[in-house]
N, C-alpha and C positions, 0 to 999 in steps of 0.2 A: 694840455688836456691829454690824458690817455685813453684812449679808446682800445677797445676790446675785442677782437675778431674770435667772434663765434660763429661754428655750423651747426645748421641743424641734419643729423644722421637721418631722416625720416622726413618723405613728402608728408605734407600736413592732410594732404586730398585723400590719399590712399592709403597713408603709414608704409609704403613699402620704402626700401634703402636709396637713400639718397647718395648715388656714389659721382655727383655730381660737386659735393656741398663745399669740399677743399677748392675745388676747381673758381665757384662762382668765388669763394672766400677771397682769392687770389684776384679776380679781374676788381670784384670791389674795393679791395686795397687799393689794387692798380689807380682808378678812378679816383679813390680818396686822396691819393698823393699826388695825381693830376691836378684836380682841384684846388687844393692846398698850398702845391705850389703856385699856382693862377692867382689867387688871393693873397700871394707874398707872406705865405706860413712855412714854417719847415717840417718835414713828417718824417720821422723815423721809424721804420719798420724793425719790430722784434719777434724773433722766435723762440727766445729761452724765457717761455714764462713755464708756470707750475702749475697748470691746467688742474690741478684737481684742489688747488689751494683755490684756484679763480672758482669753481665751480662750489666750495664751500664757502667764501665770503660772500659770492653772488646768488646764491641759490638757482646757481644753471641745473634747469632738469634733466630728467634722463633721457638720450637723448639728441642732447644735445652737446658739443665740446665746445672749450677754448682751445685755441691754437696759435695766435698771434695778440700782438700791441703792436699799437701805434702811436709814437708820443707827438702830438701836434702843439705849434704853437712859433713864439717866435724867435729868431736864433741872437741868442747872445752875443757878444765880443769875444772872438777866439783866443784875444789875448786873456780872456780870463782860465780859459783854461790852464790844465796840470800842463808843464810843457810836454811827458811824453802821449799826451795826447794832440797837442796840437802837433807834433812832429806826425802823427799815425795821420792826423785829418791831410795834413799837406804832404804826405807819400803818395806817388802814383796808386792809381787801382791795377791790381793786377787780377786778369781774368781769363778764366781754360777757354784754350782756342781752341775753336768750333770743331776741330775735328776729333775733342773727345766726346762730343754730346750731340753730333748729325752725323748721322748715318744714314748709308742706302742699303738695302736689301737685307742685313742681317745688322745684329747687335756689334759694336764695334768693328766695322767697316768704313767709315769715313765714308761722304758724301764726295763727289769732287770739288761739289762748289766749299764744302768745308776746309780744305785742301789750299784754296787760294790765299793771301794774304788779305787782308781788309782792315781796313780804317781804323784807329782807334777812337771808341768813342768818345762822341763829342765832335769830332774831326770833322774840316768843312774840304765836301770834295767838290771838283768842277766836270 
């Protein structure tokens, strides 16, 4: 299945600006792929769709955006994959350490707790 993450730019109560609507878009993703995995689905989150192609197959009004897919459903045998894609699946993740995205006091400052070393995810600490 692919599912479709739309906001709506506009509370429905009042019509003023919704600049909330990315934000919930995001925790209900989050939930959806909570879920999905609980129920032994795989969910893949995308960003590069073509919002205004989505918006004329679907008759999304105005309004309202796309901004994300999610492709749900359940995971194949990786040996079916191209192999340089199962080489990409089975590379570590590499991910910016916290001290370019936590800050104290001004932009680009580092937190100090950003500063420490930390676990990589996943990791089981004691």
């Amino acid at each position: 299945m692919l599912a479709l993450g739309v906001v709506s730019l506009r509370f429905t109560r009042n019509n003023k600006d919704n600049r909330a609507a990315v934000h919930d878009l995001g925790l209900a993703s989050a939930n959806l792929v909570i879920e999905a995995t609980a129920r032994h689905l795989s969910a893949h989150q995308m960003i590069g769709i073509l919002p205004e192609r989505a918006r004329e197959l679907y008759q999304i009004p105005e309004h309202f955006e796309a901004w994300t897919a999610i492709a749900i459903g359940y995971a194949a045998d990786p040996a079916l994959l191209p192999e340089a894609m199962q080489e990409r699946d089975r590379a570590p993740r590499q991910r910016k350490p916290w001290s370019q995205f936590v800050f104290t006091g001004q932009w680009g400052r580092p937190a100090p707790l950003a500063e420490r070393p930390h676990p990589a995810p996943g990791a089981i600490t004691a």
